[in-house]
C-alpha positions as CSV (number, residue, x, y, z in Angstrom):
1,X,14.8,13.4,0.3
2,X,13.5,12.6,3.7
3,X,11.8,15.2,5.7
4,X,11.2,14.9,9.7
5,X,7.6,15.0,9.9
6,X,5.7,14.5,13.3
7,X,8.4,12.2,14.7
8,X,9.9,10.1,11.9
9,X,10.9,10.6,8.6
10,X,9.2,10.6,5.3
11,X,10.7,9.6,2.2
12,X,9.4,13.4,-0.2
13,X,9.8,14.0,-3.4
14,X,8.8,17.1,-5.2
15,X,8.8,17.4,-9.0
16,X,7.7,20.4,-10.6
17,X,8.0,24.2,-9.4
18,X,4.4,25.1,-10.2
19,X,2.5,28.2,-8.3
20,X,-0.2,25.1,-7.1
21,X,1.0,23.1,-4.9
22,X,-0.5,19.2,-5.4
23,X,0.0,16.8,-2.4
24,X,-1.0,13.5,-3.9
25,X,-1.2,10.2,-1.6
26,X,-0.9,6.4,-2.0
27,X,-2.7,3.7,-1.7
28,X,-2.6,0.3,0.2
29,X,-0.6,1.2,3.5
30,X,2.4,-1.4,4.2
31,X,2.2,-2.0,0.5
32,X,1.9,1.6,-1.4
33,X,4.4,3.8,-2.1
34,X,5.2,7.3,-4.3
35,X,5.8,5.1,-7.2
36,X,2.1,5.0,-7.5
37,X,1.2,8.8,-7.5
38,X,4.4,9.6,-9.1
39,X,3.7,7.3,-11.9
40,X,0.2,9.3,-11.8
41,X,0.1,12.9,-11.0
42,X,3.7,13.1,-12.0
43,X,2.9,14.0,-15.3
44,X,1.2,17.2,-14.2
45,X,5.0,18.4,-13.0
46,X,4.8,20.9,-16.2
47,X,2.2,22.9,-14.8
48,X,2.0,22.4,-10.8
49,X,4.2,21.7,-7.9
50,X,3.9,17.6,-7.6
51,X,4.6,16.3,-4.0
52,X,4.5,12.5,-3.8
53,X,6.0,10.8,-0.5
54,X,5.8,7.4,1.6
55,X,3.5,7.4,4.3
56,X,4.5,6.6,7.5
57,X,4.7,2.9,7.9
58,X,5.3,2.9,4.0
59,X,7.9,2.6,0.9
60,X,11.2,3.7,2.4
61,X,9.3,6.2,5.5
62,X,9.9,5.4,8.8
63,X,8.3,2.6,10.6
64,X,7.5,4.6,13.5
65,X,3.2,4.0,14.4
66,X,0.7,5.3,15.1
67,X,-0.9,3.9,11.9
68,X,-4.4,6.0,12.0
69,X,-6.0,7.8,9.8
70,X,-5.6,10.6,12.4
71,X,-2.0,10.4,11.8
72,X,-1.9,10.0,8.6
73,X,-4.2,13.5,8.2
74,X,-1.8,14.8,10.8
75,X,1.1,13.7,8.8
76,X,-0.4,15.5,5.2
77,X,-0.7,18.6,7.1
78,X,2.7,18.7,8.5
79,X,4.1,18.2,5.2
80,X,2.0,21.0,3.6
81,X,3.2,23.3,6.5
82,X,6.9,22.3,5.8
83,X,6.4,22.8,2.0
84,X,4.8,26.7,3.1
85,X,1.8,26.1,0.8
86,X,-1.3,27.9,2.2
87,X,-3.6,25.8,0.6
88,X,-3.0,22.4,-1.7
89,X,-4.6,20.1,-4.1
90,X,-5.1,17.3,-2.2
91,X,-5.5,13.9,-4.0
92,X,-5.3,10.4,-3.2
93,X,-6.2,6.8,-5.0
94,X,-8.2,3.4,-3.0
95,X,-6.7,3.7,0.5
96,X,-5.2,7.2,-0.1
97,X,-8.2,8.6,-1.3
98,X,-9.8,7.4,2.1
99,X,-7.2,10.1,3.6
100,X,-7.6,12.6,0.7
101,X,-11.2,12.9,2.3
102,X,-10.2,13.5,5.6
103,X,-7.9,15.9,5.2
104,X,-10.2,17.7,2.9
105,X,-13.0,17.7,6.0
106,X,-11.1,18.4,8.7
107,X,-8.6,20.9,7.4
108,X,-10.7,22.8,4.3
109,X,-9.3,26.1,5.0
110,X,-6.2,24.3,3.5
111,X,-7.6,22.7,0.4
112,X,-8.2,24.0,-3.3
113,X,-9.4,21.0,-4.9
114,X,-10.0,17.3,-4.5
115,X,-8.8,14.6,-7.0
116,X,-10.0,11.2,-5.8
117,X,-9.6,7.9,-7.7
118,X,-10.9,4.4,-6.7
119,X,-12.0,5.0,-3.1
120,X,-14.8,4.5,-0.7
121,X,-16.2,6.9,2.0
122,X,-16.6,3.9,4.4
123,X,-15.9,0.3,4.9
124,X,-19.2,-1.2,2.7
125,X,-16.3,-2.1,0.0
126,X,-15.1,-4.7,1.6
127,X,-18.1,-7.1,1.4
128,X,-18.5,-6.0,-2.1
129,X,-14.7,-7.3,-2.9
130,X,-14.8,-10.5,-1.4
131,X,-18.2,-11.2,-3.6
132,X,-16.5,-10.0,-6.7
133,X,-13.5,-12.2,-5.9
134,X,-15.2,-15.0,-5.7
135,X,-17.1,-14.2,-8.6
136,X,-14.4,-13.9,-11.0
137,X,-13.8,-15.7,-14.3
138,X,-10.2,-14.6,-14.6
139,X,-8.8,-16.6,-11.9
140,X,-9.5,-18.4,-8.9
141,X,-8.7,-16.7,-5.8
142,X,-7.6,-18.9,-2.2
143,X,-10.3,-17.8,0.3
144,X,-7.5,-18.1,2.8
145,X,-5.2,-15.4,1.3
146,X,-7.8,-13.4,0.4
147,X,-9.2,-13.4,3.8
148,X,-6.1,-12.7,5.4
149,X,-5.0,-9.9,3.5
150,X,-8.4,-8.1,3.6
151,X,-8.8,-8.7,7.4
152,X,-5.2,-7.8,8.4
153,X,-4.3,-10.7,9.4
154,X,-1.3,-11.7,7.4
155,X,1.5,-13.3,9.3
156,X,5.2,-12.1,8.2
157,X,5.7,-9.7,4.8
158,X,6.4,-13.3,3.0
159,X,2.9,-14.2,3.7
160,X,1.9,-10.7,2.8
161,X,3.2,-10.8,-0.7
162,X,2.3,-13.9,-1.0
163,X,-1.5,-12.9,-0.6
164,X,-0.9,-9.7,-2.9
165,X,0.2,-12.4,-5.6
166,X,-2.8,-14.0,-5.1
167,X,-5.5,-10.8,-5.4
168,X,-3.3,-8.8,-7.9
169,X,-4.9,-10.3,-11.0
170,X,-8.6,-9.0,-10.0
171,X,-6.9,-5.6,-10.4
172,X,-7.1,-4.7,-13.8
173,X,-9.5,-4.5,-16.6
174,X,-6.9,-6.4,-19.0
175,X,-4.7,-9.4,-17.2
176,X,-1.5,-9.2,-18.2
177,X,0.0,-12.5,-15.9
178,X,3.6,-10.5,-16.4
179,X,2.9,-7.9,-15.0
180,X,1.6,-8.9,-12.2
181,X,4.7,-10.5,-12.0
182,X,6.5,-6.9,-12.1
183,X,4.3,-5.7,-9.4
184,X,4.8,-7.9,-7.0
185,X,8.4,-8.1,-7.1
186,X,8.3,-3.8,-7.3
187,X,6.0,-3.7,-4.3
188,X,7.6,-2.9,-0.3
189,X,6.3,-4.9,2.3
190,X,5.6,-3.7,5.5
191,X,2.9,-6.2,6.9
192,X,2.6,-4.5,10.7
193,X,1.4,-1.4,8.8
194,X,-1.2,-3.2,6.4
195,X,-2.2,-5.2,9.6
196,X,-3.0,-2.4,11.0
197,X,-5.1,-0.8,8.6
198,X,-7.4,-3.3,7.7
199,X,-7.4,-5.0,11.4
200,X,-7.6,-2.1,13.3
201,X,-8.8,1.1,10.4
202,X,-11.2,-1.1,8.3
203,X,-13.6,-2.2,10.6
204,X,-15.0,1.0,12.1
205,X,-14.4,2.7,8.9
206,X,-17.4,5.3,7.9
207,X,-16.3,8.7,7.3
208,X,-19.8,9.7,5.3
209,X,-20.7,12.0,7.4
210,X,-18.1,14.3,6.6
211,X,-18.3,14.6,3.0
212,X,-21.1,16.8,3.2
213,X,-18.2,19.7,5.0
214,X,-15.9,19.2,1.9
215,X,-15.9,23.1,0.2
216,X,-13.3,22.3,-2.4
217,X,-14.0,21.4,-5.6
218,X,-13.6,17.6,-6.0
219,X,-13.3,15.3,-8.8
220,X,-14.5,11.4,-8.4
221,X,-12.7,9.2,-11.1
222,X,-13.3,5.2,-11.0
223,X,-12.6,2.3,-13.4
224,X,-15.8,0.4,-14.3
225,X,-14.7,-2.4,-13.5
226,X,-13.2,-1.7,-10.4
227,X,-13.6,-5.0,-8.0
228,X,-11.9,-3.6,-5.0
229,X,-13.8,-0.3,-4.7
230,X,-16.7,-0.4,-7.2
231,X,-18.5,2.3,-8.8
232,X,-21.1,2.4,-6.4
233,X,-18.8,3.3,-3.7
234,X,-18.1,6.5,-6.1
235,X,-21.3,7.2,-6.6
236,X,-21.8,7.9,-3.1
237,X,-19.1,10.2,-2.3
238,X,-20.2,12.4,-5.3
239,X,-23.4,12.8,-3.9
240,X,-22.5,13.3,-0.8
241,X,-19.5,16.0,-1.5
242,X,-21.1,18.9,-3.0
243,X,-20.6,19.9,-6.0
244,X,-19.1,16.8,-6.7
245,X,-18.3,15.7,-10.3
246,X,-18.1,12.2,-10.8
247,X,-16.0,10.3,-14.0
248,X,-16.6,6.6,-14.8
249,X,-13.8,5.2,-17.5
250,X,-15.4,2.5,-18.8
251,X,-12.3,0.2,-20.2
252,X,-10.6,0.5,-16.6
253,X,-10.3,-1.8,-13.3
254,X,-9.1,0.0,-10.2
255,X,-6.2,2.0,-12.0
256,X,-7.9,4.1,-14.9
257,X,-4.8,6.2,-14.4
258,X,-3.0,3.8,-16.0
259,X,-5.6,1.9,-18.5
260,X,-6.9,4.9,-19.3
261,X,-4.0,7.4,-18.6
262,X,-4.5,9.7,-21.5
263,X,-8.5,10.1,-20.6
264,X,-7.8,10.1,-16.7
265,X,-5.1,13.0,-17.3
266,X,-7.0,15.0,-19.3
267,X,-10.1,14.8,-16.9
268,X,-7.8,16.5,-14.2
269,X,-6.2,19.0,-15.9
270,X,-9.2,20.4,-17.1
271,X,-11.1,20.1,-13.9
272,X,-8.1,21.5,-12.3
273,X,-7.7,24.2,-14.5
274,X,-11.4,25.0,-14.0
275,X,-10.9,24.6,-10.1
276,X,-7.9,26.2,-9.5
277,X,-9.2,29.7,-11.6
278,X,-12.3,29.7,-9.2
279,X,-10.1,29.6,-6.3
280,X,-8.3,32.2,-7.4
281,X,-10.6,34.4,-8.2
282,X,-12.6,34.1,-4.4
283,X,-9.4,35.1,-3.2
C-alpha cells in the first residue's frame, strides 16, 4: 500500500498482526528496498506486527528529497504515528541500521528494542572498504567504479548498476557469480538518492556520540567477514550502546541473515522475547 508520509508517499507493507509492533529499515538508499527486511524480519510475521517499506528516494516511494538522515528519522516516526504504535522495535541492516540508531537516540521514548545488522556508528567504514576491496582474492575490483559508487558520484542509474555489478561479489562469504547476477537485475535504481547519501551523508557521518542515550535493549549482529562494515565497526556500537549485546556469525559476509538465516533468526527471537518481556514488565 502507499501511505502519505511527510509529503510523499511510501511504498508499506505490514505482514503480521502481532501485539509488537517491528519497523524494520533497508539498506543502501537509491538501491535498497523492503525486499531486503522483508526477506529478513519477515519471518517473524508469526509472532509480531512486521512493517517493511521503501524509503523515501527508494524501491517504488516517492522521489520527493530531502535525502537526510533527519528525514529519514522524521519519516520512521511518521510512519509509527500512522501505524498508532506507542513504542516499536526498531531495526535496520548497513545503511538502515545507520537510521535504526538515530531514531533510537532521538526518539527513545518510542523504542522497545534495537535489532542492528551490519552497520557503523560513523563514516570510519569507508576507508576500511576500499582496503578490503582492494585486497580481495575473489575478484578484482575497477578502482573507478568503486570510487564512484562509494563517493556518490555515479553519473546516471546505468552507471550506478553498473558499479553495483562491479562491488556485489565482495558481498558474501560464499560467491555464487549467479546470483549476483539475480541481484543486480532485482535491484531499483535511483542514483540522485544514493548520490546523495554517500556525497552529501557520508562524509560528515559520526553519530557516536549518541549511542551512549540509546535505553532500549539492542542487539549487534555482523558477518565475520563482512568487508563493507567490518566487525570492528560492531564492536564499537556495542560498547558504546549500553547494555549492548553483540553477535559475530562467523560463516557470513555482510548478510548473516541470509548465510546464516536460521542462527541470525534465532538470535532475535530470543533476544526479542527477552526484551520485549522486560519492557513489559517496566510498564
Amino acid at each position: 500500500m502507499f501511505v502519505d508520509i511527510n509529503g510523499t508517499r511510501l511504498n508499506v507493507e505490514i505482514l503480521g498482526d502481532g501485539e509488537e509492533t517491528v519497523i524494520a529499515h533497508h539498506g543502501a538508499p537509491g538501491l535498497g528496498s523492503l525486499a531486503e527486511p522483508k526477506a529478513s524480519f519477515g519471518r517473524l510475521a508469526d509472532t509480531y506486527r512486521v512493517v517493511v517499506f521503501d524509503a523515501r528516494g527508494s524501491g517504488a516511494s516517492g522521489l520527493t528529497g530531502p535525502f537526510t538522515h533527519e528525514q529519514w528519522v522524521a519519516d520512521v516516526e511518521a510512519l509509527r504515528a500512522w501505524l498508532g504504535a506507542e513504542r516499536v522495535v526498531i531495526a535496520g541492516g548497513s545503511y538502515g541500521g545507520f537510521i535504526a540508531m538515530e531514531y533510537a537516540a532521538r526518539h527513545p521514548s518510542r523504542v522497545s528494542a534495537v535489532v542492528l545488522r551490519d552497520t557503523s556508528a560513523d563514516n570510519a567504514n569507508q576507508e576500511l572498504a576500499v582496503r578490503n576491496a582492494a585486497a580481495s582474492s575473489r575478484v578484482r575490483v575497477d578502482p573507478a567504479k568503486l570510487d564512484r559508487i562509494m563517493s556518490g558520484t555515479v553519473r546516471d542509474d546505468a552507471d550506478l548498476r553498473d558499479c553495483w555489478r562491479e562491488i556485489l561479489p565482495l558481498y558474501d562469504h560464499d560467491y555464487d557469480p549467479a546470483k549476483v547476477e539475480q541481484r543486480v537485475a532485482a535491484t531499483p535504481y535511483h542514483y540522485e538518492t544514493h548520490n546523495y547519501a554517500f556525497a552529501v551523508n557520508q562524509p560528515n557521518y559520526d553519530i557516536k556520540h549518541l549511542l551512549p542515550s540509546i535505553t532500549a535493549p539492542t542487539l549487534v549482529t555482523v558477518g565475520r567477514h563482512d568487508w563493507i562494515t567490518p566487525v570492528s565497526c560492531s564492536e564499537t556500537i556495542a560498547g558504546l550502546v549500553p547494555g549492548a549485546e553483540l553477535r559475530v556469525f562467523e560463516k557470513s559476509g555482510h548478510s548473516p541473515q541470509v548465510e546464516e538465516a536460521e542462527a541470525w533468526e534465532s538470535a532475535v527471537r530470543d533476544f526479542l522475547g527477552t526484551a520485549l518481556r522486560g519492557v513489559r514488565d517496566r510498564h
